[in-house]
PDB file of N, CA, C and O in Angstrom, chain B, residues numbered from 101:
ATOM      1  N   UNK B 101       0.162  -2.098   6.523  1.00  0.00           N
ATOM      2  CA  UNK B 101      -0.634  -3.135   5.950  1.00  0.00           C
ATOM      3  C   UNK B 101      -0.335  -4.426   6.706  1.00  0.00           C
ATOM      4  O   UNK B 101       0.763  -4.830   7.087  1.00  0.00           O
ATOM      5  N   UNK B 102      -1.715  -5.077   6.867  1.00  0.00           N
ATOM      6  CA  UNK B 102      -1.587  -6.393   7.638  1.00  0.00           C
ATOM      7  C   UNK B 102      -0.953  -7.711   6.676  1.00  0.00           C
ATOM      8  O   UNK B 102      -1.771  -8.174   5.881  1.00  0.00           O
ATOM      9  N   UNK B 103       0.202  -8.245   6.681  1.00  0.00           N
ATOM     10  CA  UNK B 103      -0.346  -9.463   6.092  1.00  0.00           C
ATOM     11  C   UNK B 103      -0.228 -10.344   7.300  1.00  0.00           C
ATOM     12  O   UNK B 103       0.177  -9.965   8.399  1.00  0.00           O
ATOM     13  N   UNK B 104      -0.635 -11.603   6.976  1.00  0.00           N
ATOM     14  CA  UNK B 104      -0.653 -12.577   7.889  1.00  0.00           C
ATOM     15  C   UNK B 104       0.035 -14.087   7.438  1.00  0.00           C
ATOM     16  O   UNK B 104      -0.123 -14.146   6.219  1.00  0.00           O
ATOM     17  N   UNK B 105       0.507 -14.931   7.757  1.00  0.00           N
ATOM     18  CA  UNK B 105       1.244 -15.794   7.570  1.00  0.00           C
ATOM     19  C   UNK B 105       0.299 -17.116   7.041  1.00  0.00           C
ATOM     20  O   UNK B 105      -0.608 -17.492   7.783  1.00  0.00           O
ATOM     21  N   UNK B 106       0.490 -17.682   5.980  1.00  0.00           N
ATOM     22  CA  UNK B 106      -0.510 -18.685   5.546  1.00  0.00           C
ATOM     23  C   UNK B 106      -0.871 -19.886   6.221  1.00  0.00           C
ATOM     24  O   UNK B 106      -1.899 -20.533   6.423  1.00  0.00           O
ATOM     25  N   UNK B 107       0.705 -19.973   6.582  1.00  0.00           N
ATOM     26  CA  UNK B 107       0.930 -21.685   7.663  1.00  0.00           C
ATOM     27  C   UNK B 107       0.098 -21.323   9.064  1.00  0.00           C
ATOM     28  O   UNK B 107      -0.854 -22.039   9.371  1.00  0.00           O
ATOM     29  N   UNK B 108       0.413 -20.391   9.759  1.00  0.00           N
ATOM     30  CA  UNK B 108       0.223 -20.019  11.102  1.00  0.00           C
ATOM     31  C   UNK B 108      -1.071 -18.769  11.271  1.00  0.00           C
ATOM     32  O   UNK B 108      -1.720 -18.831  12.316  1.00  0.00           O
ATOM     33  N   UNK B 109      -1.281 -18.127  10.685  1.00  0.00           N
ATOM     34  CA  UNK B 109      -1.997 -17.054  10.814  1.00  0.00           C
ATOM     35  C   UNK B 109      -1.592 -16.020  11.300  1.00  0.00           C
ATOM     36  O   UNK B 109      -2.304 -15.016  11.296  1.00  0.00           O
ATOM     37  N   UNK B 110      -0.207 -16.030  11.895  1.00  0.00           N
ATOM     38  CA  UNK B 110       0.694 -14.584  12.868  1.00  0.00           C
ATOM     39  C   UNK B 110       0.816 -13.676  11.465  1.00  0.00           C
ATOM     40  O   UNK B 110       0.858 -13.812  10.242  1.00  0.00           O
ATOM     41  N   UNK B 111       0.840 -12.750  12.411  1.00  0.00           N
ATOM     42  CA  UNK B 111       1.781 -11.753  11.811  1.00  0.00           C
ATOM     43  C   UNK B 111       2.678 -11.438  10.776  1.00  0.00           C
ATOM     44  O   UNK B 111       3.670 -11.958  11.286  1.00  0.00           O
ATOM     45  N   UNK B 112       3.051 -11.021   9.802  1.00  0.00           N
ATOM     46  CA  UNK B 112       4.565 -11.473   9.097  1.00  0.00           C
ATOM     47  C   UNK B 112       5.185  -9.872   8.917  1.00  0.00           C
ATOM     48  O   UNK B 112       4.401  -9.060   9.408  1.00  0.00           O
ATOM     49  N   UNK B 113       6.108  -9.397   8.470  1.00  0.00           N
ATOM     50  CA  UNK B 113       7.173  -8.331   8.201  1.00  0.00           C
ATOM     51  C   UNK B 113       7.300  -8.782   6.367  1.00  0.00           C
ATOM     52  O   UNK B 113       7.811  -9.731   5.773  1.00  0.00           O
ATOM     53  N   UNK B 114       6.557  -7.564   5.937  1.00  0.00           N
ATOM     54  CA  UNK B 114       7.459  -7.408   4.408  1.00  0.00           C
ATOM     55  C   UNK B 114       8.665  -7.009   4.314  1.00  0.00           C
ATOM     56  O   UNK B 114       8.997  -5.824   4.328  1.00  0.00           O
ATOM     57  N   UNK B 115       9.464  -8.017   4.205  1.00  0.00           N
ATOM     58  CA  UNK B 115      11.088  -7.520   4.125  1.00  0.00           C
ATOM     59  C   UNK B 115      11.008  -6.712   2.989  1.00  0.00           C
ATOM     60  O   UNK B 115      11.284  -5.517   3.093  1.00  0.00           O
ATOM     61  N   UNK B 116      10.520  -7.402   1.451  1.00  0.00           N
ATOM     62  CA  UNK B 116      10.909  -6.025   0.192  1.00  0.00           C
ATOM     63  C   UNK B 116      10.015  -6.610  -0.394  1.00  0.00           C
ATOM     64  O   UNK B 116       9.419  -7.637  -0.070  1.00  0.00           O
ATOM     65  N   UNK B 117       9.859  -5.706  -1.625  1.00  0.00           N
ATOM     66  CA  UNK B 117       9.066  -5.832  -2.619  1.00  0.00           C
ATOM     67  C   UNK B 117       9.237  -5.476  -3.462  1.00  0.00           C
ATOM     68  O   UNK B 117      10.012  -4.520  -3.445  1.00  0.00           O
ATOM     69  N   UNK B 118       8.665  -5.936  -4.927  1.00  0.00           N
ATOM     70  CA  UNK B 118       9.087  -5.291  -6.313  1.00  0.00           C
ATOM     71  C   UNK B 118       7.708  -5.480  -7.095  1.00  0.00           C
ATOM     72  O   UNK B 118       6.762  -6.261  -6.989  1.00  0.00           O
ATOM     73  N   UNK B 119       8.089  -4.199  -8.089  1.00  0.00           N
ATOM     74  CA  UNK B 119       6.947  -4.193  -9.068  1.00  0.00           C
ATOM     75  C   UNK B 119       6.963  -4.391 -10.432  1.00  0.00           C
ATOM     76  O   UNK B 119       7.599  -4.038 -11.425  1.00  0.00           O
ATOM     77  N   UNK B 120       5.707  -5.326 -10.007  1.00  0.00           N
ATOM     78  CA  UNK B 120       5.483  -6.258 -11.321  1.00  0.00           C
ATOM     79  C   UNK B 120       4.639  -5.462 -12.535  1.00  0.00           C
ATOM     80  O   UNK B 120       4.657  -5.857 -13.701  1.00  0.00           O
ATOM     81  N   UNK B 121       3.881  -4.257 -12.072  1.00  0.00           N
ATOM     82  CA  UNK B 121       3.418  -3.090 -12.641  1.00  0.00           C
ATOM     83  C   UNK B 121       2.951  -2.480 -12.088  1.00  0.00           C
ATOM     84  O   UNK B 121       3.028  -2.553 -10.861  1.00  0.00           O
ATOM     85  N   UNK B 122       2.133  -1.446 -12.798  1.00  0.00           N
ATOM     86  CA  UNK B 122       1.913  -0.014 -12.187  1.00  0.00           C
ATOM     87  C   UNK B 122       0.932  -0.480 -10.899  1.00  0.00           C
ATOM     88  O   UNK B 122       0.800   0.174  -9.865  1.00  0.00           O
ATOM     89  N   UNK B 123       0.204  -1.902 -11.236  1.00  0.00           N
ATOM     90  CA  UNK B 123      -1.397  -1.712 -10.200  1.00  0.00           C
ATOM     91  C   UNK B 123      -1.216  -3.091  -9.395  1.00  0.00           C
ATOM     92  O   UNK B 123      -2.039  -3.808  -8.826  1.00  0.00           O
ATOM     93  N   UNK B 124       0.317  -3.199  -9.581  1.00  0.00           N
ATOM     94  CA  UNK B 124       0.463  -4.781  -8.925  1.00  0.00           C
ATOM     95  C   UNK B 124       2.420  -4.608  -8.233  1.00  0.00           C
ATOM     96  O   UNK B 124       3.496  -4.195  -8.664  1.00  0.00           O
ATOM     97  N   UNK B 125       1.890  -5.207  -7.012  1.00  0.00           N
ATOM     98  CA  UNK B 125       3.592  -5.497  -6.292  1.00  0.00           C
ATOM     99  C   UNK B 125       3.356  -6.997  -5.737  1.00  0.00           C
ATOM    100  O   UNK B 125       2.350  -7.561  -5.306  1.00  0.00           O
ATOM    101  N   UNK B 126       4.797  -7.443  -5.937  1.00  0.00           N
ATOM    102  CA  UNK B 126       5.215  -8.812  -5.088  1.00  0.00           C
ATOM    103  C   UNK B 126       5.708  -8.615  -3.824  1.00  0.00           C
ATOM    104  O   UNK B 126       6.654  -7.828  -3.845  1.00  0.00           O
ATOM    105  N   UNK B 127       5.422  -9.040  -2.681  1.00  0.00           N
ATOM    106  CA  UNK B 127       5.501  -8.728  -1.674  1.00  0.00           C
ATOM    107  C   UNK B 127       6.378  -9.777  -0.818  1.00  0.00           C
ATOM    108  O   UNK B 127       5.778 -10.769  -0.403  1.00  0.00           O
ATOM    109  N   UNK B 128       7.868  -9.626  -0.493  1.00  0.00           N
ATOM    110  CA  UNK B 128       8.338 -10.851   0.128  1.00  0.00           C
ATOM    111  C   UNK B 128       8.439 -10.565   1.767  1.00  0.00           C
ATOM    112  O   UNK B 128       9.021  -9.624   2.307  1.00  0.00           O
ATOM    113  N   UNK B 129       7.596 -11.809   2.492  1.00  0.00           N
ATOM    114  CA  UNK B 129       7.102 -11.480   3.707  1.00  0.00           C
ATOM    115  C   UNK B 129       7.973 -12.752   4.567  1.00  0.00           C
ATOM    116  O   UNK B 129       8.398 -13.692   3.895  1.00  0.00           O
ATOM    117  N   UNK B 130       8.166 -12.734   5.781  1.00  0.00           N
ATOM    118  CA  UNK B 130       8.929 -13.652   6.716  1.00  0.00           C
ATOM    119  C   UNK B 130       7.691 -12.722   7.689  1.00  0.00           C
ATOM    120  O   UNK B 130       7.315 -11.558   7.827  1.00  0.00           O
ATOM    121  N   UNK B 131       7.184 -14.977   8.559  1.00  0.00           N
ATOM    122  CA  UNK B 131       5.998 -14.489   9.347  1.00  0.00           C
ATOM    123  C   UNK B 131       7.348 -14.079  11.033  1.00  0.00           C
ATOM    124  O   UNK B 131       8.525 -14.294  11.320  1.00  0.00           O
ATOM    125  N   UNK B 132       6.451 -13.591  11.487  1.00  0.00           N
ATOM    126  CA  UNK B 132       7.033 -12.984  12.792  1.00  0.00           C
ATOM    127  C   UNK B 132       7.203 -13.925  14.108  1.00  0.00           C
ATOM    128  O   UNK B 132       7.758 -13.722  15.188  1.00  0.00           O
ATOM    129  N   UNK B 133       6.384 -15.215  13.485  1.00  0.00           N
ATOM    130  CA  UNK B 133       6.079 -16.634  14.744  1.00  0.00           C
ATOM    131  C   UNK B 133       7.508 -17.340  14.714  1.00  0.00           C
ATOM    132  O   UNK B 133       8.026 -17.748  13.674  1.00  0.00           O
ATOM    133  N   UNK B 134       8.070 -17.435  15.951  1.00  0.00           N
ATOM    134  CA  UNK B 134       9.568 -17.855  15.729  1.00  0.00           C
ATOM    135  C   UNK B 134       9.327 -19.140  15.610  1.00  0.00           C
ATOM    136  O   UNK B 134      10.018 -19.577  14.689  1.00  0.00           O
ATOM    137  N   UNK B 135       8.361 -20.367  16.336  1.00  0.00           N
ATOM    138  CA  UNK B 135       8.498 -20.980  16.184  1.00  0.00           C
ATOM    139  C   UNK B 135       7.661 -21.719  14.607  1.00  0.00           C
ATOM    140  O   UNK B 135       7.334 -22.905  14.565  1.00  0.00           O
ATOM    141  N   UNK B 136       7.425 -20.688  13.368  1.00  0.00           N
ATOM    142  CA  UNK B 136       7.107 -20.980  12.463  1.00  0.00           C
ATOM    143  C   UNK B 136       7.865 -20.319  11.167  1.00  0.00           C
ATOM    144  O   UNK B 136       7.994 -20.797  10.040  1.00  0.00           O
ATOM    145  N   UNK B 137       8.327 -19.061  11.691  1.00  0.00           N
ATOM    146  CA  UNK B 137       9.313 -18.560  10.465  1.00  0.00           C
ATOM    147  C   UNK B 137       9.527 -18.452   8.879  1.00  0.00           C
ATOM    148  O   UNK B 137      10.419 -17.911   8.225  1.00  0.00           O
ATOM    149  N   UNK B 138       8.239 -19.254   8.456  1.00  0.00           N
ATOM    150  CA  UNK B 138       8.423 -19.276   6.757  1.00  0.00           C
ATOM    151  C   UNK B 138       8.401 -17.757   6.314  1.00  0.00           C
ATOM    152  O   UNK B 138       7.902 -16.757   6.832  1.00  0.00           O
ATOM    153  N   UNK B 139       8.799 -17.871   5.685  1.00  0.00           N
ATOM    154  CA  UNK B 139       9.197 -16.848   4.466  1.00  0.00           C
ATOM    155  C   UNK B 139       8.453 -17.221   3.291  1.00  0.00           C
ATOM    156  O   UNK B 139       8.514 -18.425   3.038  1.00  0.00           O
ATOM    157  N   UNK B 140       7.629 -16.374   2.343  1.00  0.00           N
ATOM    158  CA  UNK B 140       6.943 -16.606   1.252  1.00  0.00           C
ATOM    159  C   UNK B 140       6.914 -15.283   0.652  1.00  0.00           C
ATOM    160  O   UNK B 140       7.347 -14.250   1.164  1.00  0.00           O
ATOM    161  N   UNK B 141       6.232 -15.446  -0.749  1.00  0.00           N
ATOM    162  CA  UNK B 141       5.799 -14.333  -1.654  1.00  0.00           C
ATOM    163  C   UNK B 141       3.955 -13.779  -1.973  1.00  0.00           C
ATOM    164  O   UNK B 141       3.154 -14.695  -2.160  1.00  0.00           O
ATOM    165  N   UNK B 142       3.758 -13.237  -1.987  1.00  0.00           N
ATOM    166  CA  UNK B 142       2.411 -12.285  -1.732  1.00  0.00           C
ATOM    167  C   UNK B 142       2.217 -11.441  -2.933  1.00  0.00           C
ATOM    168  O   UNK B 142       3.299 -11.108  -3.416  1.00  0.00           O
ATOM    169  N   UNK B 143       1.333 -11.053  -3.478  1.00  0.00           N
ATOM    170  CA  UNK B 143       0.601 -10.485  -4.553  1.00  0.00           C
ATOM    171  C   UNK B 143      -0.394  -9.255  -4.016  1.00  0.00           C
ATOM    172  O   UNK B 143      -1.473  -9.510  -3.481  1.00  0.00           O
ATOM    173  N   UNK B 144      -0.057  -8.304  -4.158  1.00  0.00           N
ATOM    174  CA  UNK B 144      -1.423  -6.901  -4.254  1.00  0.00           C
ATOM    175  C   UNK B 144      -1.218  -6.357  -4.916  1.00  0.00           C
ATOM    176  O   UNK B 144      -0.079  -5.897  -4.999  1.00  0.00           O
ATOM    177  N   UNK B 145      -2.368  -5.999  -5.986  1.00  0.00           N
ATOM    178  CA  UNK B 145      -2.860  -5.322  -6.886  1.00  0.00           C
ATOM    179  C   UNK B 145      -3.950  -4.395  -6.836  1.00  0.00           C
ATOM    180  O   UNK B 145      -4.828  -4.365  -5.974  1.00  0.00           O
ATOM    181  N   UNK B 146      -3.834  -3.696  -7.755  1.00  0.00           N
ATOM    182  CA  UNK B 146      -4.637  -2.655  -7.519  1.00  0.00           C
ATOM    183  C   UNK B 146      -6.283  -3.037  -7.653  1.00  0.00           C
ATOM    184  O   UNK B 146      -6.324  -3.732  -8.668  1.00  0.00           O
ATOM    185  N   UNK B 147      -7.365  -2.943  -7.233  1.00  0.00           N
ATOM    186  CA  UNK B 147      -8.791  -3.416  -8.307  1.00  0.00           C
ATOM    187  C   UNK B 147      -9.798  -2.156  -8.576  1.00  0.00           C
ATOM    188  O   UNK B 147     -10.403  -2.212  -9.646  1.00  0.00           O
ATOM    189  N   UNK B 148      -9.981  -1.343  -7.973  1.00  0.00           N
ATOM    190  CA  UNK B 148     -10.816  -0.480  -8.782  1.00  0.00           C
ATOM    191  C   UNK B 148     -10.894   1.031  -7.495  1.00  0.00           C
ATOM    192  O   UNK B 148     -10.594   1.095  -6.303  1.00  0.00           O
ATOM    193  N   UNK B 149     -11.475   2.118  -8.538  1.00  0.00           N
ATOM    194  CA  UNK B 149     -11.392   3.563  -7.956  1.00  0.00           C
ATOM    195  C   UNK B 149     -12.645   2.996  -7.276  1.00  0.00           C
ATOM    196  O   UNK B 149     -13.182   2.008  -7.777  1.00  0.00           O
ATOM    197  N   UNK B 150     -13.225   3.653  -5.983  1.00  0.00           N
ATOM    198  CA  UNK B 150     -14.554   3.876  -4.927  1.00  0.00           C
ATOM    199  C   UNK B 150     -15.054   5.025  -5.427  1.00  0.00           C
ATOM    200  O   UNK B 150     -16.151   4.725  -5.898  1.00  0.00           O
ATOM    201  N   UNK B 151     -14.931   5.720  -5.522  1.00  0.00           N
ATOM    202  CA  UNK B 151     -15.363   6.977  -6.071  1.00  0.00           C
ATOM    203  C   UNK B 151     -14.485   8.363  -6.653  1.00  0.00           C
ATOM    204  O   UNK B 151     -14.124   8.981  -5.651  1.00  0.00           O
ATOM    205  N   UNK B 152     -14.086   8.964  -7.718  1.00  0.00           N
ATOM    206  CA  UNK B 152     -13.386  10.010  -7.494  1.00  0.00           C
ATOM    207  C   UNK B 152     -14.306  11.348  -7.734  1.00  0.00           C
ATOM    208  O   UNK B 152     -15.271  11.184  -8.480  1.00  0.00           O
ATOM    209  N   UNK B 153     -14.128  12.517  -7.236  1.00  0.00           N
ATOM    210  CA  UNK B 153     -14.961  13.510  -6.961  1.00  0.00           C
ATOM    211  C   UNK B 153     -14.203  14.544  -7.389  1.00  0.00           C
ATOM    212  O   UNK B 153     -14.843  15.596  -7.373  1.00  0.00           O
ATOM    213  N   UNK B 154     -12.704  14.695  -7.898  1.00  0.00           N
ATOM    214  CA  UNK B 154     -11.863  15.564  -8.574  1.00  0.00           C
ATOM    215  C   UNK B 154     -12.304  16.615  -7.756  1.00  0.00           C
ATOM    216  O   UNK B 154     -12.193  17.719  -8.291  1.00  0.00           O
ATOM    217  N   UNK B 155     -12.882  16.608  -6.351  1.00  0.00           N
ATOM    218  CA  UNK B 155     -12.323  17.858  -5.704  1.00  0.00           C
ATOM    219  C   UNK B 155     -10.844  18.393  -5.073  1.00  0.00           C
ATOM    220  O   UNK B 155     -10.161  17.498  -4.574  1.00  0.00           O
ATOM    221  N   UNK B 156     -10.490  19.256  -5.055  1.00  0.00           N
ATOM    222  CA  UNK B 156      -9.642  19.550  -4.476  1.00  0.00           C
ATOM    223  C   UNK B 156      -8.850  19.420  -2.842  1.00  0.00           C
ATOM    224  O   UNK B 156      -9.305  20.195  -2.001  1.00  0.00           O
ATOM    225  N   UNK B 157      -8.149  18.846  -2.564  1.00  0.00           N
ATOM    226  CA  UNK B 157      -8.578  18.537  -1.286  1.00  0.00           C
ATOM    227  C   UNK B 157      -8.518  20.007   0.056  1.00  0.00           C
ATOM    228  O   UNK B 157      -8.104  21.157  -0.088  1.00  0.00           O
ATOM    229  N   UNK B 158      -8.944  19.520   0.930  1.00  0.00           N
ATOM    230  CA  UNK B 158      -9.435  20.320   2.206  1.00  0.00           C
ATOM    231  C   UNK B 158      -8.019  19.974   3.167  1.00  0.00           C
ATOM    232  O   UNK B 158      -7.598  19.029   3.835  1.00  0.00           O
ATOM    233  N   UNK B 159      -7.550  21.447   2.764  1.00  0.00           N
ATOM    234  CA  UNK B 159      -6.069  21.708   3.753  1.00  0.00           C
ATOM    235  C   UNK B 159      -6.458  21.524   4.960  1.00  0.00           C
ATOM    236  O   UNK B 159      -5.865  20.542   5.406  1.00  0.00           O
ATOM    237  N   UNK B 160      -7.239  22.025   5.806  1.00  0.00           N
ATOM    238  CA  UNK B 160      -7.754  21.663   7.017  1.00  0.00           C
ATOM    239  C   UNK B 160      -8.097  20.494   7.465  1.00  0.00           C
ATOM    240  O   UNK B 160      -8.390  20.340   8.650  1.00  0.00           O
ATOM    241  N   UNK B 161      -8.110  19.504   6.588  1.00  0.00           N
ATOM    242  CA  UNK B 161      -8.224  18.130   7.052  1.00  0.00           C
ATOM    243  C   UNK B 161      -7.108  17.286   6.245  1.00  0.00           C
ATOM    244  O   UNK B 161      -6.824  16.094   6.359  1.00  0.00           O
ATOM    245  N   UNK B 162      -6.622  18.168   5.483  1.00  0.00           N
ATOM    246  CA  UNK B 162      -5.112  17.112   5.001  1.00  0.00           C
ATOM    247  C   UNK B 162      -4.136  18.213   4.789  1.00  0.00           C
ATOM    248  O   UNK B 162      -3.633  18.459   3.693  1.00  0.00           O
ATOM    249  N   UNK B 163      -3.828  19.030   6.168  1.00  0.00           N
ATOM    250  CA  UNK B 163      -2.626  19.759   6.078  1.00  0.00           C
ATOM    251  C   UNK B 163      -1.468  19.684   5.332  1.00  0.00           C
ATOM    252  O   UNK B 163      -1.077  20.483   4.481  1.00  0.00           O
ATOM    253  N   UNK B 164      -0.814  18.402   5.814  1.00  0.00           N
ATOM    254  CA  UNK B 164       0.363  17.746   5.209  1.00  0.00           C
ATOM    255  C   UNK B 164       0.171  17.963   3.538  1.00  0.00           C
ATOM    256  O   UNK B 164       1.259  17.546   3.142  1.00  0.00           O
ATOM    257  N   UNK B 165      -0.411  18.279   2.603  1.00  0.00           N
ATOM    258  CA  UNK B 165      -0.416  18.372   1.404  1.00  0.00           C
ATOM    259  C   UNK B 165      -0.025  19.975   1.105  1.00  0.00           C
ATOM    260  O   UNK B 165       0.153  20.335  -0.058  1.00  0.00           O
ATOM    261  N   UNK B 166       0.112  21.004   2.322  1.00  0.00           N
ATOM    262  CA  UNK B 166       0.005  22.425   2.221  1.00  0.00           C
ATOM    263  C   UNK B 166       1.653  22.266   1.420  1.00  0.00           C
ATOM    264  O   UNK B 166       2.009  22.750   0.345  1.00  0.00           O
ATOM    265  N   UNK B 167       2.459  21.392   2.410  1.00  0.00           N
ATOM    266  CA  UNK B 167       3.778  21.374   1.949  1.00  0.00           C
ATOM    267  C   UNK B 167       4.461  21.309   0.935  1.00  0.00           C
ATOM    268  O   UNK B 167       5.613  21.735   0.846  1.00  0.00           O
ATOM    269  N   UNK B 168       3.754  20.708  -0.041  1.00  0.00           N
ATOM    270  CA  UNK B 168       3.809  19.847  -1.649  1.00  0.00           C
ATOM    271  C   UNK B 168       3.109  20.162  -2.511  1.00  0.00           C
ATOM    272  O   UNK B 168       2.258  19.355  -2.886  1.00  0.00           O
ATOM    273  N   UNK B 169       3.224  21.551  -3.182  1.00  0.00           N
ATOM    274  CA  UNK B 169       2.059  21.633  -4.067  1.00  0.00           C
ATOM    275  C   UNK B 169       2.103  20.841  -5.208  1.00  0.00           C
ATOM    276  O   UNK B 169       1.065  20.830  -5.870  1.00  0.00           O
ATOM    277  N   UNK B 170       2.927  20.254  -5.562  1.00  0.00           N
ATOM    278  CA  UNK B 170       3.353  19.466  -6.618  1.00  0.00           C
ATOM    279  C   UNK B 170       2.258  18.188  -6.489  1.00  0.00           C
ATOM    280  O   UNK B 170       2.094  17.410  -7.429  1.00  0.00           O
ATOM    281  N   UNK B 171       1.830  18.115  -5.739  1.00  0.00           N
ATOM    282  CA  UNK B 171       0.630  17.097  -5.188  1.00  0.00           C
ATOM    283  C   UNK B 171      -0.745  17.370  -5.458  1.00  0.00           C
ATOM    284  O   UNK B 171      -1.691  16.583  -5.429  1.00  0.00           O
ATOM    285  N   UNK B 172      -0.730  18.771  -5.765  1.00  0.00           N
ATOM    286  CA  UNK B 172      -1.954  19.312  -6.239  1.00  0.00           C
ATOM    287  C   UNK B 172      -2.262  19.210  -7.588  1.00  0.00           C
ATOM    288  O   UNK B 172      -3.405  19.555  -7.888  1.00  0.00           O
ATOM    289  N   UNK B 173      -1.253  18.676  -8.818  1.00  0.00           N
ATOM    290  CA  UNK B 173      -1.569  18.829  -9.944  1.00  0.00           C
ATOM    291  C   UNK B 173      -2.449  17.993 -10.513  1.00  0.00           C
ATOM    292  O   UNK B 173      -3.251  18.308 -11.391  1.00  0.00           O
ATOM    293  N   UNK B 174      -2.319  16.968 -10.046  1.00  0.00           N
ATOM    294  CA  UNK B 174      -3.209  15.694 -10.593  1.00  0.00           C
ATOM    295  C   UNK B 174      -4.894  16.825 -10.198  1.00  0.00           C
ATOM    296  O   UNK B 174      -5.457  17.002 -11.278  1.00  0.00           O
ATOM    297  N   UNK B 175      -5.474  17.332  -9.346  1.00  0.00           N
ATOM    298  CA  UNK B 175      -6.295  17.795  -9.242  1.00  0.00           C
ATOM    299  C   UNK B 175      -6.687  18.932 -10.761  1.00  0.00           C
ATOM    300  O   UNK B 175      -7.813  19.284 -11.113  1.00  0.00           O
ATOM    301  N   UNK B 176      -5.703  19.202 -11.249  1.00  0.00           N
ATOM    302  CA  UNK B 176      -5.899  20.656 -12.317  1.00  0.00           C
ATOM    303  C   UNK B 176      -6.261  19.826 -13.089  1.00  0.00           C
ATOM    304  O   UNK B 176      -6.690  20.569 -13.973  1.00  0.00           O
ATOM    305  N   UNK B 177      -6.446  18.702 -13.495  1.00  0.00           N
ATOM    306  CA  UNK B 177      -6.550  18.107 -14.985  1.00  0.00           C
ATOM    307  C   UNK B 177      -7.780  17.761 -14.681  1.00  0.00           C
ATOM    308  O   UNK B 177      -8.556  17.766 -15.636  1.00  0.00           O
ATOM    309  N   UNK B 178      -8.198  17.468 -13.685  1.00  0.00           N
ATOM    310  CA  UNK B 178      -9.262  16.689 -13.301  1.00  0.00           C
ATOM    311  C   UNK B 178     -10.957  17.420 -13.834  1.00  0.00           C
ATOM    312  O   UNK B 178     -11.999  16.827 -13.557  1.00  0.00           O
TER     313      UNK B 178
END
C-alpha cells in the first residue's frame, strides 16, 4: 500500500499499526524524504463490499488457497 507523505508528497514506510476495529487501522508512517522526515498518523478503514458472488474460488487462478483449506470455510456458509 502506497501512502504518501502530507508535507512533501514522497513516499513514507508504515513503521506499525494498531487496530482501532474490525474495519479500521491507525497507521504510523515516517515519510522516506530525508530531507523532510516527518513522522505522522494515518487512518484506513474499511467502506463497502464491490460485489460478493459466494463463489467458490478457482484453484487455477488462486492456487495458493489449495494449501489452506481452512480458507475455504467462509465460502460453505455463503
Amino acid at each position: 500500500m502506497l501512502i504518501t507523505c502530507p508535507q512533501c508528497l514522497t513516499k513514507t514506510r508504515i513503521a506499525t499499526s494498531r487496530a482501532i476495529s474490525h474495519e479500521t487501522r491507525e497507521l504510523y508512517c515516517q515519510c522516506l524524504n530525508l530531507n523532510c522526515g516527518k513522522t505522522f498518523v494515518a487512518h484506513i478503514s474499511f467502506s463497502h463490499f464491490i460485489q460478493s458472488t459466494g463463489k467458490k474460488p478457482d484453484f487455477d487462478l488462486q492456487p495458493e488457497l489449495r494449501k489452506d483449506n481452512g480458507q475455504l470455510e467462509i465460502f460453505e456458509h455463503a
